[in-house]
N, C-alpha and C positions, 0 to 999 in steps of 0.2 A: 635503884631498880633497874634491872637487865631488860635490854629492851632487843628485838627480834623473835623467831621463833625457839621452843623450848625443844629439846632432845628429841620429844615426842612428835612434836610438830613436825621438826623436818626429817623424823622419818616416814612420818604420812606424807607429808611433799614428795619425799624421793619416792614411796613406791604410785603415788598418785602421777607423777610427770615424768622421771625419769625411764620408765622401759618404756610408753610409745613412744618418745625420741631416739630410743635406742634400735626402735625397729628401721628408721630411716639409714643410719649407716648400714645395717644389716644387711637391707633390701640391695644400697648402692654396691655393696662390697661384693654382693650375689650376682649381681646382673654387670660386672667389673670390665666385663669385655664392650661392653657398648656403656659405659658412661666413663671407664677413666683406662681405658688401654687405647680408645683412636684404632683399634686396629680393626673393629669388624662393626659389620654394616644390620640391621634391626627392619630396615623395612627395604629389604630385596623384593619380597613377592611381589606377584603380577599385581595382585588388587591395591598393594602397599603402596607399589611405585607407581604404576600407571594413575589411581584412581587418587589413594588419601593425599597423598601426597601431595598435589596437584590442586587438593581441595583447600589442605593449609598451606598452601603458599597466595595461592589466589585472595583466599581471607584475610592473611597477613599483612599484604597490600593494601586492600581495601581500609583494614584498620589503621596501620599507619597514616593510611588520610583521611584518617579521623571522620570513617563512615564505618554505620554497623554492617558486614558482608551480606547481602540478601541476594546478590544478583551476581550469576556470574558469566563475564561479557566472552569471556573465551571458548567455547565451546559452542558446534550447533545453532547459530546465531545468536546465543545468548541464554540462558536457563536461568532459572531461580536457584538459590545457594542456599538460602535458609530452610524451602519447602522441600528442597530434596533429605532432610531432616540426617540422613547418613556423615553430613560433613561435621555437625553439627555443631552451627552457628550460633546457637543461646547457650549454651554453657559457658558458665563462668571459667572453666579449669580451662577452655580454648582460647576465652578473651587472654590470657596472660599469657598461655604461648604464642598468640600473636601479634602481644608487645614484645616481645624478643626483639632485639637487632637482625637487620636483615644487611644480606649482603649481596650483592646483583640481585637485586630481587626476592631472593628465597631466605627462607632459614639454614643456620647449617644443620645437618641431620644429627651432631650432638646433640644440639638443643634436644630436639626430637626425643633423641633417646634417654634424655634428660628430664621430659616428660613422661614416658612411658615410668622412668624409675618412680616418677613422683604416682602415677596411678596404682602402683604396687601400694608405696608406703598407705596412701589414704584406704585401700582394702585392707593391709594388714593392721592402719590403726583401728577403724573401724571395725572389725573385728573383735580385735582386745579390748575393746570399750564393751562390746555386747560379751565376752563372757567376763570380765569384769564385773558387771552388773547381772548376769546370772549368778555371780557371788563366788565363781573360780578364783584360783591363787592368780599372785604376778606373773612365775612362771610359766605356767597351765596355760593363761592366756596370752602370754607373749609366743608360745608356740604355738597354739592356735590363729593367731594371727600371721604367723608366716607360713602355716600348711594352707591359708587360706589364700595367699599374697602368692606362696610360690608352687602350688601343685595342681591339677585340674585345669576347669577353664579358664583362670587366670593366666596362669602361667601359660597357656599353651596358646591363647587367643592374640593373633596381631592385629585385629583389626581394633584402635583405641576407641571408636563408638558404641564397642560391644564393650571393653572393658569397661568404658567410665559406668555405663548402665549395671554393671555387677556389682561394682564397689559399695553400693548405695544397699546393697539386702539386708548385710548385717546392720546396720543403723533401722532400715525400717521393721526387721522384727525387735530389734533394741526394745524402741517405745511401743512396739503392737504389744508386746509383751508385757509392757508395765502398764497399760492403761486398762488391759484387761483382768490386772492383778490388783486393780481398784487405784494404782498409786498415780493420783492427778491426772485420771483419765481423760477429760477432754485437752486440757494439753499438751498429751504425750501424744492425744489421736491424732492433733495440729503438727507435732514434729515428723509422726510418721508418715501422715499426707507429705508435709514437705519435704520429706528425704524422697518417698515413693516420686514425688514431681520433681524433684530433682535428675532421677533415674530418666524418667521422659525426656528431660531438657537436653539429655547428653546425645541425642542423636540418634542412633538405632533404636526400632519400633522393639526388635524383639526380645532380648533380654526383658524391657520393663513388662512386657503381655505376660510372659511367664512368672514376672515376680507379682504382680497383679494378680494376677492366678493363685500364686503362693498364700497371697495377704489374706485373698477371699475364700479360700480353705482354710489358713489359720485363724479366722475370726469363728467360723463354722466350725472348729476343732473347741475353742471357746464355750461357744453358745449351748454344743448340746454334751460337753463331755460331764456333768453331772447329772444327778436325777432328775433333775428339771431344767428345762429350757433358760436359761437366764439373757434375759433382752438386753444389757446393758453393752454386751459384745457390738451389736447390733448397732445401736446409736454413735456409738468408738466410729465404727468401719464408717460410719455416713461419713461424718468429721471428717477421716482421716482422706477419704475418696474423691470428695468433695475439694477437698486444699490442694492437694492431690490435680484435679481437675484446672484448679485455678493455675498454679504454678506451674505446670505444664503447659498452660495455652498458649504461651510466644514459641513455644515448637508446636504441637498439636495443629493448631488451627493453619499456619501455613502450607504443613505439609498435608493435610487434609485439604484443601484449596488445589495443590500441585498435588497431590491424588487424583484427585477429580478430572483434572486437563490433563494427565499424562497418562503411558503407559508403564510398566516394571517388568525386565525380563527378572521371570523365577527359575526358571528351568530352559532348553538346550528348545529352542522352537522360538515362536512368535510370543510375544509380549503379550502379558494381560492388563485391562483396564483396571479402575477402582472399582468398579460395579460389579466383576469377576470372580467369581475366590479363586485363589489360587488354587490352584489344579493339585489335586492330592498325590498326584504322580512326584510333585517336586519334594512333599513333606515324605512319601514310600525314599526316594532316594538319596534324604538328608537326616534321615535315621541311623541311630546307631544300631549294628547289629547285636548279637544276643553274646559273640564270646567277647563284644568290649569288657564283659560283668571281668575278665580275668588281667583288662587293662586297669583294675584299681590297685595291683599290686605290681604289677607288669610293665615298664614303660612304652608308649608309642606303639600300643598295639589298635587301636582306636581309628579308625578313617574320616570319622564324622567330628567328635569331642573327645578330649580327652578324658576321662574318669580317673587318672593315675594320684594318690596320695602317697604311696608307698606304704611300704611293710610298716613302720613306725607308727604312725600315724594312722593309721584301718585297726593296728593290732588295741590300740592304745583306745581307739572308739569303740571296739569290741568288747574291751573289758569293761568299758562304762556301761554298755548295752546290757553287758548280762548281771552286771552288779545292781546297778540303779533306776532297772525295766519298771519292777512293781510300784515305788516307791516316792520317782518323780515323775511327774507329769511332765518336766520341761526336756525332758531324756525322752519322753514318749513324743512330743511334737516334734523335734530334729531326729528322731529316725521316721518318722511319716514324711516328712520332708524331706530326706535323704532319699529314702527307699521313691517318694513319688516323682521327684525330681529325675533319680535312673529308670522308672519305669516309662517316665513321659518320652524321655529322650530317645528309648527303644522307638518310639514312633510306632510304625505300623508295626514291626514287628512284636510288641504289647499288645496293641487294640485299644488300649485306653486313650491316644491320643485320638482316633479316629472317633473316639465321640465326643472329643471336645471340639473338634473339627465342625461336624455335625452339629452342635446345641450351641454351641456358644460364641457370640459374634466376635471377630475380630481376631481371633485367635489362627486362622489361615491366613491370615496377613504373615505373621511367626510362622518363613518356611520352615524352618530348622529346627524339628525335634531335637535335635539334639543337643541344644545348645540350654536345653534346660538343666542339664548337667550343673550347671552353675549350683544349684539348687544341692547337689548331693556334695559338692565341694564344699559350701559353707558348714553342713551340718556334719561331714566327719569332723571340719577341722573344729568344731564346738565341740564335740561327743570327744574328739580325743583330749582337751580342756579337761570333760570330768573325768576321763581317765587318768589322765596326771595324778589329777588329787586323789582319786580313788585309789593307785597304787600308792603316794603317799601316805594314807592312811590306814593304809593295810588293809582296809575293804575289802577289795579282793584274791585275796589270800589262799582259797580255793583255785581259780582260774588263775592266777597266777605259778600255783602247782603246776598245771597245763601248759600254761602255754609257751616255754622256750623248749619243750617237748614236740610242741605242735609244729612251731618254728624249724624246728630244728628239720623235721621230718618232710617240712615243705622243701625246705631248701636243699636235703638232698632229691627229691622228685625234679628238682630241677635242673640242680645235675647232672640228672640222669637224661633227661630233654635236650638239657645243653650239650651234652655228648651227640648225641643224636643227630641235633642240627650243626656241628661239627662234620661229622662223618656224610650229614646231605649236602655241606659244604651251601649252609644258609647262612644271608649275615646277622640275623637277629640274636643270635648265641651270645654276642658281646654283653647286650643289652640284658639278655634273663640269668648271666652270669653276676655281674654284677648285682640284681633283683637277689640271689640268691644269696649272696656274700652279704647284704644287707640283712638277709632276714637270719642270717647264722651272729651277728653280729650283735643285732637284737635279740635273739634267744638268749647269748651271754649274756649279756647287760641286763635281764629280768632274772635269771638265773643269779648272778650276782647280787641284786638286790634282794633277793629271795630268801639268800642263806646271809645278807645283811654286811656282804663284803664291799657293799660299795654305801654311800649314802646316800641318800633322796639330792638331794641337789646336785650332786654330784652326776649321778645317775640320768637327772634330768638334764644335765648342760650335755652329757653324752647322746640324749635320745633328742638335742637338735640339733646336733652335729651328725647324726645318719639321714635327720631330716634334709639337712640342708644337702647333703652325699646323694640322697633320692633324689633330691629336684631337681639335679643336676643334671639327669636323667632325658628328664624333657628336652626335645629335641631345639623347639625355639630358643631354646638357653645357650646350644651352643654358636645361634646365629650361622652369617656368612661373614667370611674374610672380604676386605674391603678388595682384594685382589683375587678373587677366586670364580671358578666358573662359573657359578649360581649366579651371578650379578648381570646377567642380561638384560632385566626388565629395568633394574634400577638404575646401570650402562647407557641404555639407551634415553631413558629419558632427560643424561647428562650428556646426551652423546652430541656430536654437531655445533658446540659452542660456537667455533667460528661462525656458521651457517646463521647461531640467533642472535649473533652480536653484529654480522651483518644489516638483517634483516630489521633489528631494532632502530638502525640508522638510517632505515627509508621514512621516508615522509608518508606518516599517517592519512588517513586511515584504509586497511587494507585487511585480508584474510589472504590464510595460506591452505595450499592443499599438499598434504604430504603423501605421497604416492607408496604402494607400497606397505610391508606388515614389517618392515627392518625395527621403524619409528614408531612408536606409539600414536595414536592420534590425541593425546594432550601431552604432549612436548611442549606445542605451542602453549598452552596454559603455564604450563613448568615454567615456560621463558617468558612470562609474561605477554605475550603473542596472542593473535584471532587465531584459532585454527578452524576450517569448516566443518568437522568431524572431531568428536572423543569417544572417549571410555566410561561410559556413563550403566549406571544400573536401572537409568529408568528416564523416558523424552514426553518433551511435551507433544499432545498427542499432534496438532499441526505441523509442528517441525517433522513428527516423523513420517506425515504424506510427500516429503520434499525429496527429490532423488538427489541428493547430496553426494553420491560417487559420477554423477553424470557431468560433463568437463561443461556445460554452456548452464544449467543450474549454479555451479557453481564459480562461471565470470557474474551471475547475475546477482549472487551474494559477495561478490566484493574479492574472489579469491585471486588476487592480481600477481602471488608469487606460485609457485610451488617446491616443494622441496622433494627434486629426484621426480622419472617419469619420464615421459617421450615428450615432445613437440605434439600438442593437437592442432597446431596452425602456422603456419607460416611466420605469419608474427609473433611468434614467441621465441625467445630470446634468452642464451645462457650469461647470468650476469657474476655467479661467483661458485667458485666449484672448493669445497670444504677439504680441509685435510686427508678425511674418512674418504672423498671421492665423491661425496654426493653436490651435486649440482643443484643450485638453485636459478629456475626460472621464471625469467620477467614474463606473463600474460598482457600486455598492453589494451587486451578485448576486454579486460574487467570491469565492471560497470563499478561507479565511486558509490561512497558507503549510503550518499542522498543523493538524489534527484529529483524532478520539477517533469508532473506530468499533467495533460488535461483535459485527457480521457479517462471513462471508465468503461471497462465491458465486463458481461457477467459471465461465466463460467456456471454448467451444475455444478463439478467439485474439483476439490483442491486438484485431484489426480489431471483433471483436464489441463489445466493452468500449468502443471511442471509438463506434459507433452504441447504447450502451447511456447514453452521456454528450449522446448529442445529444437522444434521444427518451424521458429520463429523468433529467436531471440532480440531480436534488432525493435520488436514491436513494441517491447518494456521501456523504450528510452522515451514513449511519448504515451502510453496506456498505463494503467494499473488495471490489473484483474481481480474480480472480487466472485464469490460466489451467490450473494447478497443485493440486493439493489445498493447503488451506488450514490452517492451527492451528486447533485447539479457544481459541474464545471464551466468556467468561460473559455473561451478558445482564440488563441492569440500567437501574433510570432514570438518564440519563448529562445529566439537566437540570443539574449543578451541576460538570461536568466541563468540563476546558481545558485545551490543547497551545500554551503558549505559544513561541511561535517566534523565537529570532535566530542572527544569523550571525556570530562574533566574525572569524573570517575568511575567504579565501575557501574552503578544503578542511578548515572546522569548522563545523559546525551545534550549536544548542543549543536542545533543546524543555523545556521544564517543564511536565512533564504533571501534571493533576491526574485522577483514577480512582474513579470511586465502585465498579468492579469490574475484573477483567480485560479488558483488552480492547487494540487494536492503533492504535498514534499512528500516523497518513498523513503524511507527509512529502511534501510536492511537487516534491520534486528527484527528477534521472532516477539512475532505480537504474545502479549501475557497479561493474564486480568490483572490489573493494580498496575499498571505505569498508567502516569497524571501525563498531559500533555498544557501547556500555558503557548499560546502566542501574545507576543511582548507581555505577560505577565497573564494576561485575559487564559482563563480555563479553555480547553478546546477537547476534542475527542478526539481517540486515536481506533481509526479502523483496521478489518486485518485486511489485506489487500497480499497481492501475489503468493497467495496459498500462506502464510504465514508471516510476513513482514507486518511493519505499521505504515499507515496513511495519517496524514493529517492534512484538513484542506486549511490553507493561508490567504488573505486576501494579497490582490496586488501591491506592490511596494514591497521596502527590504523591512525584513521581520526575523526577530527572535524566539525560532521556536525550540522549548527546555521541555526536555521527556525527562519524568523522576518515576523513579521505581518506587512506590508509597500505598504496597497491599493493604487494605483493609483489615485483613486477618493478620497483621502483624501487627498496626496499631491497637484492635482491638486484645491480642493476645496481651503483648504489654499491659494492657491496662486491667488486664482480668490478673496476672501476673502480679503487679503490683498490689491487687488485692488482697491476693493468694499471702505475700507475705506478710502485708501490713496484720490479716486474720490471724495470722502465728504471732504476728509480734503481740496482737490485742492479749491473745490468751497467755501469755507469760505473766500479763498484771491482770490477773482472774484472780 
């Protein structure tokens, strides 16, 4: 008796396993300049280098010492890492790039781009899994999977919080789509809740708003597209919204918390609260305009998103569109999905976003019309799945009469364009040059198949080789040279090494002030450094009454070095001057990271307290200022007293105070709900005191006081989190 699988068997294996593996070389080979040439650089931009960057190295750290990232101590006197939800510190795909090896501190930026390739691969499998299960060939869907991977807002989006949230669409209409096709509905509703809570986990708010949006349209496309109402849709979406809800609450509930206490710049002015909506001027100006419609064949004509899939890929969804309109219903949902996804993105210039804006909560948090694009990405690159087969099958054998005709005639019109901007001496010519060579390219190739000179597979291996020719197109693809001018942002925040390998060899603990727009203000982060000031998208709302560019606020937070800047006093002193020229200076006026004070006075508000810091600083060394009534202190000679200050990591503080009487240790980090305070172990309270720091009073004698960063809303997300999945795991054994 033969034993393993029969002929049949492992040709069902090979085409069940072998092409989404094969999409992973694909993607690497595609994106060749950032994961095996070393030669070019993936996150140059301003928000890549200054901001993410910064975010996962800081994380990376914190993980290595084997702490989850929630806090992050460099920046501002200190912010929340997990509620600022952007970094995003509960996904799973983070936790693994930030076991990566580090090296002085940071990752190397291969890794990096080593993850980005892995976020492609999980969209393009993802993808071929859902037309796969719409019932498309291997082919059909292996190319649908890489128009999905590599054209639109995948391809074009650097920021990977918005990516990881994309990747997860095709999976959630996966199973909306089968539960509402009767096939083990409630646990297909439990997967698609937990792919949808997935999308949350990964960081940015707005991608998952709009696919939320997407789900509770496509259940509604469900419920009433027959003669009668069927409720069954209805009770799916509870399910699905529901798990959904749960699985997303270790993000959700923190950054909802740090909503509430901060502010978010949206737009080019003053910062709005949570309680706010964002001001609709932000969602008018992060609208796509109306000739993007001509960036879905066109590259890089888009300012907002990109829409571009190329000729291949639009012509190949077109022909699905006109063949299998009356017939399938599932062709009818991804072009409602397509079509509402570009109409959303127009933003204002539609109307339709503006009365989602209007009705429906949460949806102004998502400034970015346009980033619903996503949405019209996924469902060309499905619609052009059933075009494969449809041209396979000769289905459309009419429109395909058409269209290398159609083709043809497009591409000389734009030759004719391209001439033009030639003779205006524009440089876009290159680009609709190439658009145009493409679509003459693919008229042959339908033409070819037409009169049956070429073969369907054959045919097909060709029309993902114009695919791949189009993607190429996208400007993110061709990155920056690890040596070329564009590297400024990403320069500088490597720049001064000497300066942070100085600086790191001073005795703790301290904050620097970096004078100056040369440096970014998270260098210091970069280098594992305090810095007084970042690049942040959004402060706790105390920290931001604090005048943090004013030189005696900022001795009064601890900033004892600076890097580059004038002398503001006499005693200040240049202690090492960097390669680059920039100087760094010793402030010896800086007040240490804790201190032992045994007054209190009250202030009306924070504002009063930082002009009580400017035109009196010397009073902080024996006061704390509170806005609030303050505890009873004792009052004593405090000459032989000390708040010795460290940080074993980043959401632990440890002061050793020593007390000749009662009285209240100052802590220079920004007060934030959820840090616990213990003296010798006993619980204690942490006040806010000088506009935004912590207080905590200690009795006399030497005492162990431990500040732990331990939100509530994190605990309890976890635990709603854990529910969330154990719910999905329950329903597998239903």
């Amino acid at each position: 008796m033969k034993r393993g699988l029969t002929r049949t068997g492992r040709s069902r294996a090979f085409k069940r396993f072998v092409p989404p593996l094969l999409l992973f070389p694909a993607i690497v080979l595609f994106y060749w300049k950032f994961t095996l040439s070393g030669q070019y650089e993936l996150m140059w931009s301003m928000d890549s280098a200054w901001q993410v960057m910064p975010w996962i190295h800081v994380a990376a750290r914190q993980w290595h010492a084997w702490t989850l990232p929630l806090w992050d101590p460099h920046m501002w006197g200190g912010q929340p890492l997990l509620g600022q939800a952007q970094p995003g510190a509960a996904y799973f795909l983070n936790w693994l790039l930030y076991s990566m090896p580090l090296k002085n501190g940071v990752l190397n930026s291969d890794i990096i781009h080593w993850y980005f390739a892995v976020i492609h691969v999980m969209g393009a499998v993802f993808c071929y899994a859902l037309c796969r299960d719409l019932g498309r060939s291997v082919l059909a869907s292996f190319f649908a999977g890489l128009t999905f991977s590599l054209t639109s807002y995948l391809a074009a989006t650097g920021w990977p919080q918005m990516m990881n949230g994309a990747v997860w669409a095709p999976l959630v209409l996966l199973f909306l789509i089968r539960c509402v096709e009767k096939r083990d509905g409630v646990r297909n509703a439990a997967m698609c809740g937990l792919c949808l809570g997935l999308a949350w986990l990964s960081g940015h708010h707005q991608v998952p708003i709009f696919l939320s949006l997407a789900s509770g349209l496509t259940w509604l496309f469900y419920v009433f597209r027959g003669r009668r109402m069927d409720t069954d849709p209805i009770r799916y979406a509870a399910i699905a919204f529901a798990i959904c809800g749960l699985i997303a609450a270790l993000q959700i509930l923190p950054a909802r918390e740090y909503g509430i206490q901060s502010v978010r710049w949206v737009i080019a002015g003053e910062p709005v609260g949570w309680n706010v909506k964002v001001p609709y001027a932000a969602h008018e100006t992060l609208s796509m305009s109306p000739t993007s419609i001509l960036g879905i064949v066109f590259p890089n004509l888009a300012s907002i998103s990109e829409p571009y899939v190329g000729f291949t890929a639009f012509t190949l969804a077109l022909i699905a569109v006109l063949t299998r309109w009356r017939h399938d219903a599932r062709v009818r949902l991804f072009v409602f999905l397509g079509i509402g996804g570009f109409l959303y993105a127009f933003g204002s210039n539609a109307g339709l976003e503006g009365v989602a804006y209007i009705l429906l909560p949460i949806i102004e948090k998502a400034r970015t019309p346009g980033a619903a694009i996503f949405l019209f990405g996924l469902s060309a690159a499905v619609l052009a799945s059933y075009g494969i087969d449809t041209v396979g099958r000769r289905i459309a054998r009419p429109h395909l009469l058409r269209s290398p005709q159609l083709l043809a005639i497009t591409a000389l019109l734009v030759f004719v364009g391209m001439f033009a901007l030639v003779l205006a001496r524009q440089e876009r010519h290159q680009a609709l040059t190439m658009a145009a060579i493409y679509a003459l390219l693919l008229a042959a190739l339908l033409a070819a198949l037409r009169v049956k000179a070429l073969r369907y597979r054959h045919a097909i291996g060709l029309c993902l080789v114009l695919l791949w020719m189009e993607a190429t197109s996208i400007h993110i693809v061709g990155g920056n040279k690890r040596t070329g001018d564009q590297m400024e942002y990403l320069n500088g925040m490597n720049s001064h090494a000497d300066a942070a390998e100085y600086l790191s060899k001073q005795q703790p603990p301290f904050r620097i002030f970096i004078a100056g727009n040369e440096i970014p203000g998270n260098w210091a982060a970069h280098h594992d450094l305090d810095g007084v000031t970042g690049y942040l998208a959004s402060l706790s709302l105390n920290i931001r009454t604090v005048p943090m560019h004013n030189r005696n606020t900022q001795l009064l937070w601890g900033a004892r070095f600076a890097l580059g800047g004038d002398h503001g006093s006499p005693a200040d002193t240049d202690v090492f001057t960097s390669k680059s020229g920039r100087t760094v200076i010793l402030r010896p006026e800086a007040f240490p990271r804790s201190w032992v004070v045994h007054r209190i006075e009250k202030k009306a508000t924070r504002e009063q307290i930082g002009e009580q810091a400017e035109k009196d600083l010397p009073s902080f060394t024996s006061k704390a200022f509170m806005t609030g009534t303050g505890p009873s202190l004792d009052t004593c000679d405090g000459a032989s007293e000390s708040a010795d200050y460290r940080r074993p990591t980043g959401d632990t503080v440890v002061v050793k105070a020593k007390l000749a009487c009662k009285g209240m240790v100052v802590v220079s980090d920004t007060f934030f709900p959820g840090w616990k305070a213990e003296v010798d172990g006993q619980a204690a309270d942490i006040l806010e005191v000088n506009a935004a720091m912590r207080g905590v009073v200690v009795p006399a004698g030497e005492h162990t006081l431990t500040m732990r960063y331990r939100p509530n809303s994190v605990y309890l997300g976890a635990f709603l989190t854990v529910i969330g999945l154990a719910a999905v795991i329950a329903t597998r054994f239903m």
